[in-house]
C-alpha positions in Angstrom: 172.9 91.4 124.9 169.6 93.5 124.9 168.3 95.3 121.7 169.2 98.7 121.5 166.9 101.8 122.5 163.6 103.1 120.9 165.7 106.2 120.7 168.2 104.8 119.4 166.3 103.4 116.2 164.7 106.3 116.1 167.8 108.7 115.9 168.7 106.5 112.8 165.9 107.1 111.3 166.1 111.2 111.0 170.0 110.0 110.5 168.8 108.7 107.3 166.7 111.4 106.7 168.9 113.9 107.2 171.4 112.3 104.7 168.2 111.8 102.1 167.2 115.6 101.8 170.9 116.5 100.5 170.7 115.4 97.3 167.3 116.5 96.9 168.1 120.4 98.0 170.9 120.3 95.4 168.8 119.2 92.2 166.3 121.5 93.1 168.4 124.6 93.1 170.2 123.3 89.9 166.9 122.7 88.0 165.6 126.7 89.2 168.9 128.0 88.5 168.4 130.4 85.9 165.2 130.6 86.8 164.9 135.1 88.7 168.2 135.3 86.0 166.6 134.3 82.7 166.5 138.1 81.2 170.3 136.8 80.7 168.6 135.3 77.6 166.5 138.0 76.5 169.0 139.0 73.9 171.7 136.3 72.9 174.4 139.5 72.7 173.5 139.7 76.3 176.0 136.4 76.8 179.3 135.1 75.0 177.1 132.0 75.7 174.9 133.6 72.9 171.4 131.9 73.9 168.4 133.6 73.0 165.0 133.0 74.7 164.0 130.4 72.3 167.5 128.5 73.0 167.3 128.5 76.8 163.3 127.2 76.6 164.9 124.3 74.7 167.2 123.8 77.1 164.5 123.7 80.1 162.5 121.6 78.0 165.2 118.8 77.9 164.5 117.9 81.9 161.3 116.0 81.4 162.2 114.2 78.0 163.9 111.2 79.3 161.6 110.9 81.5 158.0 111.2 79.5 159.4 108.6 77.1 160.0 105.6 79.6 162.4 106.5 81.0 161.1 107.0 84.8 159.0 104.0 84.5 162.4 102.2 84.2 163.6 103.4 86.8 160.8 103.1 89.1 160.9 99.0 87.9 164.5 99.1 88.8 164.1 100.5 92.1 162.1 97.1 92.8 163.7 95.1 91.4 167.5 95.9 92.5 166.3 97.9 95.6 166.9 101.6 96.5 171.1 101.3 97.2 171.5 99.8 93.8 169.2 101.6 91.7 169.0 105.0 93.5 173.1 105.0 93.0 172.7 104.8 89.5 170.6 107.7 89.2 172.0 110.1 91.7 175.1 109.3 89.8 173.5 110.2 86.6 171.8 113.4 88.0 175.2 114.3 88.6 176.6 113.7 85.5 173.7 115.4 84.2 174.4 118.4 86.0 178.0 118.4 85.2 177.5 118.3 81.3 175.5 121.4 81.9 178.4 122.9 83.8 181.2 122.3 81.3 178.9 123.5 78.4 178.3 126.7 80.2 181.9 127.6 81.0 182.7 125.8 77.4 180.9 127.8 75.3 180.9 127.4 71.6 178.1 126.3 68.7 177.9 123.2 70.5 177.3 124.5 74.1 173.5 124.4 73.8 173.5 120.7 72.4 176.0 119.8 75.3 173.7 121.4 77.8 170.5 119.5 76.2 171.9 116.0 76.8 173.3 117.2 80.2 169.7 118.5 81.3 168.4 115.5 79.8 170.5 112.7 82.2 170.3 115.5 84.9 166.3 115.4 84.8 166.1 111.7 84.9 168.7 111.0 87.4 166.8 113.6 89.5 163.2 112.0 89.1 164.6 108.8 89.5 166.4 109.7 92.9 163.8 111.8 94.1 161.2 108.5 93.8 164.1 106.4 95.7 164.2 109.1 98.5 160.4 108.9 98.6 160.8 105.3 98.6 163.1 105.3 101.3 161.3 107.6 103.7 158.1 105.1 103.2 159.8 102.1 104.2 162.4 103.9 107.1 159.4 105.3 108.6 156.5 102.8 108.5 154.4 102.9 111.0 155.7 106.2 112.2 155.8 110.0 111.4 156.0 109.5 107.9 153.9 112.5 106.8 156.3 114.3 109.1 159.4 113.1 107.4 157.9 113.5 103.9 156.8 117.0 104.7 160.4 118.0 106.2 161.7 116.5 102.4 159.3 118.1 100.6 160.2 121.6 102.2 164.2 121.2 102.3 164.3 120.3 98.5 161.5 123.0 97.7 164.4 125.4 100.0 166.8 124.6 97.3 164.3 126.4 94.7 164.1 130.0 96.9 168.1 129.6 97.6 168.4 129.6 93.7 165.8 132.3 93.3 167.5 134.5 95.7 171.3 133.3 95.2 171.6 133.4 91.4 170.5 137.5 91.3 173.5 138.1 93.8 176.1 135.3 92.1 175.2 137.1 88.3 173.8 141.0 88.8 172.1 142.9 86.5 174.3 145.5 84.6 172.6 147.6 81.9 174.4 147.0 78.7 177.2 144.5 80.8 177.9 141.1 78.3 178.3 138.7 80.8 181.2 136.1 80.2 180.8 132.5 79.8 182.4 132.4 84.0 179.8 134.7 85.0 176.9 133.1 83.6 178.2 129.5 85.0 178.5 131.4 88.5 175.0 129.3 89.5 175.9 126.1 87.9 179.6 126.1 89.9 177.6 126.8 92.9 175.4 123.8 92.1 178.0 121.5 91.4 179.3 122.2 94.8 176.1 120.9 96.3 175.6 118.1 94.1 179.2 116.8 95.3 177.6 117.4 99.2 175.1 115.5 98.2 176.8 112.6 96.6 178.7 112.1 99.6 175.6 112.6 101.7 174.1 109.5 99.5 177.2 107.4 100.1 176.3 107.2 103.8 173.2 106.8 103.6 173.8 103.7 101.4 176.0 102.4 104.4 173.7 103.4 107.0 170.6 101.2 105.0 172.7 98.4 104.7 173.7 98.3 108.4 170.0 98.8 108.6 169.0 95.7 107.0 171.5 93.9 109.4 170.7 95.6 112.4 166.3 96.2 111.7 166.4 99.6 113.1 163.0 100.7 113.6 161.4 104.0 114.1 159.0 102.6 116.1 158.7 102.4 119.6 160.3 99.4 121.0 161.1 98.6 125.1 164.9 98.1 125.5 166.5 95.1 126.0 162.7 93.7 124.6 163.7 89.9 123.6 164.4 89.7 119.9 161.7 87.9 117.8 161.8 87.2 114.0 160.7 89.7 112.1 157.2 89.8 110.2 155.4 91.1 107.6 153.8 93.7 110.4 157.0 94.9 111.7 158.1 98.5 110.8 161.4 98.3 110.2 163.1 98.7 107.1 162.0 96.1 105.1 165.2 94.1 103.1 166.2 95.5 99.8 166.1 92.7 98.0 163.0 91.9 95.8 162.7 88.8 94.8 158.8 88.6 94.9 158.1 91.5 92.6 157.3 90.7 89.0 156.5 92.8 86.1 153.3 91.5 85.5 153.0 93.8 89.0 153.0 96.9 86.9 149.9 96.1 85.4 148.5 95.4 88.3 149.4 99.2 89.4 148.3 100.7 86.0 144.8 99.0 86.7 144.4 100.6 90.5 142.1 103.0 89.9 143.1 104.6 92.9 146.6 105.2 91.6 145.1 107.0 88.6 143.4 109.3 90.8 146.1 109.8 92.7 147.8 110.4 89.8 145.5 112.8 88.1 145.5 114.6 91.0 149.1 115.4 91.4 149.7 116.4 87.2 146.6 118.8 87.6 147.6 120.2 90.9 151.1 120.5 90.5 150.7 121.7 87.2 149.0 124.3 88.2 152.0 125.7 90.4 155.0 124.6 88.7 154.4 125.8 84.9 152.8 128.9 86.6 156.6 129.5 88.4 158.0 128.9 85.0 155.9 132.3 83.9 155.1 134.0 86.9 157.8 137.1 85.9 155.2 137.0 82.8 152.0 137.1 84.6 152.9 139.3 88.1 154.8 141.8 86.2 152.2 142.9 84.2 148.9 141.9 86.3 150.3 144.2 89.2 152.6 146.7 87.8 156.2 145.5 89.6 159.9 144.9 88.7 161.0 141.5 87.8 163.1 141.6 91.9 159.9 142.1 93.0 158.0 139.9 91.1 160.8 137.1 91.5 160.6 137.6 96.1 157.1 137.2 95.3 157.2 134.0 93.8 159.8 132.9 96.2 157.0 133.2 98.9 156.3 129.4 97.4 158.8 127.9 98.5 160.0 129.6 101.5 156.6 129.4 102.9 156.8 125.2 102.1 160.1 125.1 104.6 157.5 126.5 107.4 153.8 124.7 106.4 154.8 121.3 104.5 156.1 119.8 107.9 153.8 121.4 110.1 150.7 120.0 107.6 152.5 116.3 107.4 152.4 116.5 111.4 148.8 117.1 111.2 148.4 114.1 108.5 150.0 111.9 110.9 148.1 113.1 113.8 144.8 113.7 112.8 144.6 112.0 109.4 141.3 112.7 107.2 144.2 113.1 104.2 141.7 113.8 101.5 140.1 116.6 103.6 143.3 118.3 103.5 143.7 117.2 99.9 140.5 119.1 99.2 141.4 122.6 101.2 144.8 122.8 99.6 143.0 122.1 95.9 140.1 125.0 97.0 143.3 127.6 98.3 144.7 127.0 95.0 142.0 127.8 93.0 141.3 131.1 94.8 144.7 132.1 94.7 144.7 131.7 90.6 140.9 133.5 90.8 142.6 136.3 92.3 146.0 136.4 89.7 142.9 136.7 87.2 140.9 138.4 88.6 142.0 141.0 91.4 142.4 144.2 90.5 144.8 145.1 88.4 148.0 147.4 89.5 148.2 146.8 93.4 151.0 144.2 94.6 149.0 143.3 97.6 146.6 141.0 95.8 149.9 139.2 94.2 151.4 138.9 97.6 147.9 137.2 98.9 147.7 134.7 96.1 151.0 133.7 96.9 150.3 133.1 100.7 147.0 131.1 99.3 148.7 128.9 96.6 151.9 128.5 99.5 149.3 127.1 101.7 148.0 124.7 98.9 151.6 123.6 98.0 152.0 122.7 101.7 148.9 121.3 102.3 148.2 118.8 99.2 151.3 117.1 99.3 151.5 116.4 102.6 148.2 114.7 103.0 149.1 112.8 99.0 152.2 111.2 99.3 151.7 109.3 102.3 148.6 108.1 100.9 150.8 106.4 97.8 152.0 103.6 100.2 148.6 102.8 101.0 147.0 101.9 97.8 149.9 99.2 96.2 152.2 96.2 98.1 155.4 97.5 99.4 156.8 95.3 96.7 155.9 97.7 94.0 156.0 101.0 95.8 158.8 102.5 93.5 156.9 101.7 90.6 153.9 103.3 91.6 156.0 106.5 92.7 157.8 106.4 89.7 154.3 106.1 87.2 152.9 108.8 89.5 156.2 110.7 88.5 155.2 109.8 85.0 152.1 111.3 84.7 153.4 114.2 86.2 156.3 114.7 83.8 154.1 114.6 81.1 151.5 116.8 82.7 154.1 119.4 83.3 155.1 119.4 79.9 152.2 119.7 78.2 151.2 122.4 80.0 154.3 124.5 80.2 154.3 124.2 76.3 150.5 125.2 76.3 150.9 127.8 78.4 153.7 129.4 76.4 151.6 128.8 73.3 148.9 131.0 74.8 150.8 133.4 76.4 152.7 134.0 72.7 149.5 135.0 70.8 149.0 138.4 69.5 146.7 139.8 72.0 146.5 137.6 75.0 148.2 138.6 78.5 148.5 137.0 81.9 144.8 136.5 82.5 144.5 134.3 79.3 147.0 132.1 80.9 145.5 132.6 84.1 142.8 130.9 82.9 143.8 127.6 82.3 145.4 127.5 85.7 142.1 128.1 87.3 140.9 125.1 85.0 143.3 122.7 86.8 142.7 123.9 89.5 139.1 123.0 89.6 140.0 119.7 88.2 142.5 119.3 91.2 139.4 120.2 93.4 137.0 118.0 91.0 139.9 114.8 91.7 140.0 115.5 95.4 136.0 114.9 96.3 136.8 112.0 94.4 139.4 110.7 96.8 137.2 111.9 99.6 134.0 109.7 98.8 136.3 106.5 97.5 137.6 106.7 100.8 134.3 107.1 102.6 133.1 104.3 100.7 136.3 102.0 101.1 137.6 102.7 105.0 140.0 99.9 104.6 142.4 101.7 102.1 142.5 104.0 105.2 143.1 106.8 103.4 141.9 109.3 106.2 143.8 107.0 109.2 146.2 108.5 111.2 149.9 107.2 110.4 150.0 106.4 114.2 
C-alpha cells in the first residue's frame, strides 16, 4: 500500500495547528480580561468584590510569580524530558485550574476572594507559559522544514486575537454605569466567558494529543513527498515529527543552552522588546489619556489597534520569513518602528488623537514584524533535543523582564510630578536596546552563515 499524499500530511499539519491556537486564544483573553474594565477597581465601593486598585495590581502581579522563580524552567526541562503530550497536558490542565480558582473567587466573594484569585492567577500564569512554550514546541517540530514562520505567525496572531476580543468584549459583558455597584455576577461576566473558552480549548488539546500520537505512528510530514513514494527509514534529516520520547537529553544540556551566547541575545532581545509593548498595554489608559486628550473607550480601541493589526501583519511577515529570510533584518525594522512609535507617545504634540493612532500603527507593525522573524530563529541555535528548554529559559527572561518593568514603570508613573512622558521614557530606552540587540544578531549572523539565521525556512 503506497504512502499517503503530500496533501494529505500536509492537511494534518494545519489540523494540528488549528487545534494548537485554541488554547492559546483562551489564555490570552483571560489574562487581558479586566484589562479596558479596570476603572471597576478605581474605588473598592465600586464592587461587592471590594478590590481597590492596589488589590487588583496584586492580583495581575501573581501571573509571572511562578514563573520568575523556576518555575518555567521546570517546565521547559519537562517538556524534554516527557515530551509535549505528557508535559503540555499537565500544564494546560493547570492553566485551567488556574483560571477556574480565579472564577470561583470572583463569583465567591468574601475577605478571602483576593487570596483565592492570587493562587488562581498564579497556576493560571504558569500553566499558560508552560503551554504556550509546548505549542511553540509543537509548531517547530510539526513544521520542520516547512512554513514554519507561517504557522508561528498565524499562532502568534490568533492568541494575540484573544487580547482585542477581551478588550472589546469585557466593556459590552460589564458596562459603565455612573454610580452602579456592580455584583459579584457582573464583575465575573468576563471570567464565565473565559471559562467557556478554556473548556473549547481543553478539548481542542485532547485531539491534538491524539492526532500527535497517531503522528508519531504514521510520520506525517508537512513536507512535500511523491505519493505512493517507497517508504524508507526515517533520519535525522527527515521533517517529520520527530518521536516524543527523549531519551538522549540530559540536564547537563541546560547548561549547555545557558552558555549559547546566541540564546542570550535572543533572549535579551525578546525581554527588552516585548517589554516595551506589553507593560506599555498595562498603562496605556494612563499614558494616551492624558498625552492626547481622549476617553478611556477611546483610548482602550486605540490600543486594541495592537492586536488586531497582529491577526492581519504577524502571518503575512512569517510568510515573508519563510520566503525571503534575512530574519534579523526584519528583527532590526520592527525594533526601529518601535522606537519611533514610543518617540512619538513622547514626543508628538500633545492633545491631537491622530499621533496616538500613528504610534499604534508603528508599534503594531513592530509587534508583527519582530516576532515573526525571532521565534523561528530559536530552533536554529540549540538541538531539537533541548528546544523546550531553550523556549522555556527565553520565557524566563521574559517573565522577569516583564516584571521588573511593569513594577518600574508604575513606580515612575506614581511620583508626585511625573506623567506619561516620564514613563515614555524608559520605553524609548528599550527600545533602543531592542534596536542595539538586533545589529547584534545581524553581524553574528553575517559572521557565522551556518547558524543560518537569515535562510529561508524553505
Amino acid at each position: 500500500m503506497g504512502v499517503p499524499s503530500a496533501k494529505f500530511y500536509r492537511s494534518a499539519a494545519w489540523i494540528a495547528l488549528a487545534c494548537l491556537v485554541v488554547p492559546m486564544f483562551a489564555s490570552y483573553y483571560f489574562d487581558d480580561m479586566f484589562s479596558s474594565i479596570s476603572y471597576l477597581f478605581e474605588n473598592p465601593a465600586l464592587t461587592e468584590l471590594g478590590w481597590d486598585a492596589a488589590q487588583y495590581g496584586f492580583y495581575a502581579s501573581g501571573y509571572s510569580v511562578l514563573c520568575v522563580f523556576g518555575g518555567l524552567v521546570l517546565g521547559g526541562i519537562l517538556l524534554d524530558k516527557w515530551g509535549v503530550r505528557v508535559s503540555g497536558s499537565l500544564f494546560v490542565g493547570m492553566m485551567v485550574l488556574g483560571a477556574g480558582g480565579v472564577l470561583w473567587a470572583l463569583l465567591k466573594g468574601g475577605p478571602m476572594s483576593l487570596t483565592v484569585a492570587y493562587v488562581g492567577v498564579m497556576l493560571f500564569g504558569l500553566g499558560s507559559e508552560i503551554a504556550g512554550t509546548a505549542v511553540t514546541r509543537s509548531i517547530a517540530k510539526w513544521f520542520k522544514g516547512g512554513p514554519m514562520a507561517l504557522a508561528m505567525g498565524l499562532q502568534l496572531a490568533i492568541a494575540r486575537l484573544g487580547t482585542a476580543f477581551a478588550l472589546v468584549l469585557s466593556p459590552k459583558l460589564v458596562q459603565q454605569l455612573d454610580g452602579h455597584v456592580y455584583t459579584l455576577a457582573e464583575t465575573a461576566r468576563p471570567a464565565l466567558v473565559g471559562m467557556g473558552l478554556m473548556a473549547l480549548g481543553l478539548i481542542l488539546w485532547a485531539v491534538f494529543v491524539a492526532l500527535d500520537a497517531s503522528a508519531e505512528k504514521g510520520s506525517f510530514s508537512v513536507t512535500k513527498k511523491k505519493a505512493d513514494a517507497p517508504e524508507k527509514e526515517p533520519s535525522s534529516s527527515d521533517a517529520s515529527p520527530k518521536s516524543d520520547k527523549s531519551d538522549d537529553f540530559r540536564f547537563k544540556d541546560v547548561l549547555g543552552v545557558l552558555g549559547n551566547k546566541n540564546f542570550w541575545l535572543l533572549g535579551l532581545l525578546c525581554v527588552v522588546f516585548y517589554s516595551s509593548i506589553i507593560a506599555f498595554k498595562k498603562f496605556a489608559g494612563a499614558i494616551l489619556v492624558p498625552r492626547f486628550d481622549i476617553p478611556a473607550q477611546t483610548a482602550g480601541w486605540m490600543v486594541s489597534m495592537l492586536p488586531f493589526s497582529t491577526v492581519i501583519f504577524a502571518p503575512l511577515f512569517g510568510m515573508l520569513v519563510d520566503k525571503a529570510g534575512k530574519g534579523t533584518r526584519w528583527m532590526i525594522i520592527g525594533a526601529f518602528l518601535a522606537l519611533a512609535a514610543h518617540l512619538l507617545l513622547a514626543f508628538a504634540p500633545a492633545g491631537v488623537p491622530f499621533w496616538g493612532y500613528l504610534s499604534m500603527i508603528l508599534l503594531g507593525f513592530g509587534y508583527s514584524l519582530v516576532p515573526a522573524a525571532l521565534w523561528p530563529s530559536v530552533p536554529k541555535i540549540v538541538p531539537d533535543k533541548v528546544l523546550g528548554t531553550t523556549f522555556a529559559l527565553i520565557f524566563w527572561v521574559q517573565n522577569l523582564g516583564l516584571m521588573s518593568f511593569k513594577w518600574i514603570a508604575g513606580v515612575i508613573l506614581g511620583k508626585p510630578g511625573n506623567g506619561p512622558v516620564s514613563v515614555e521614557l524608559m520605553f524609548v530606552a528599550l527600545c533602543v536596546a531592542a534596536l542595539a540587540v538586533a545589529l547584534i544578531l545581524r553581524r553574528t549572523s553575517a559572521t557565522h552563515p551556518e547558524l543560518q539565521l537569515d535562510t529561508p525556512n524553505k
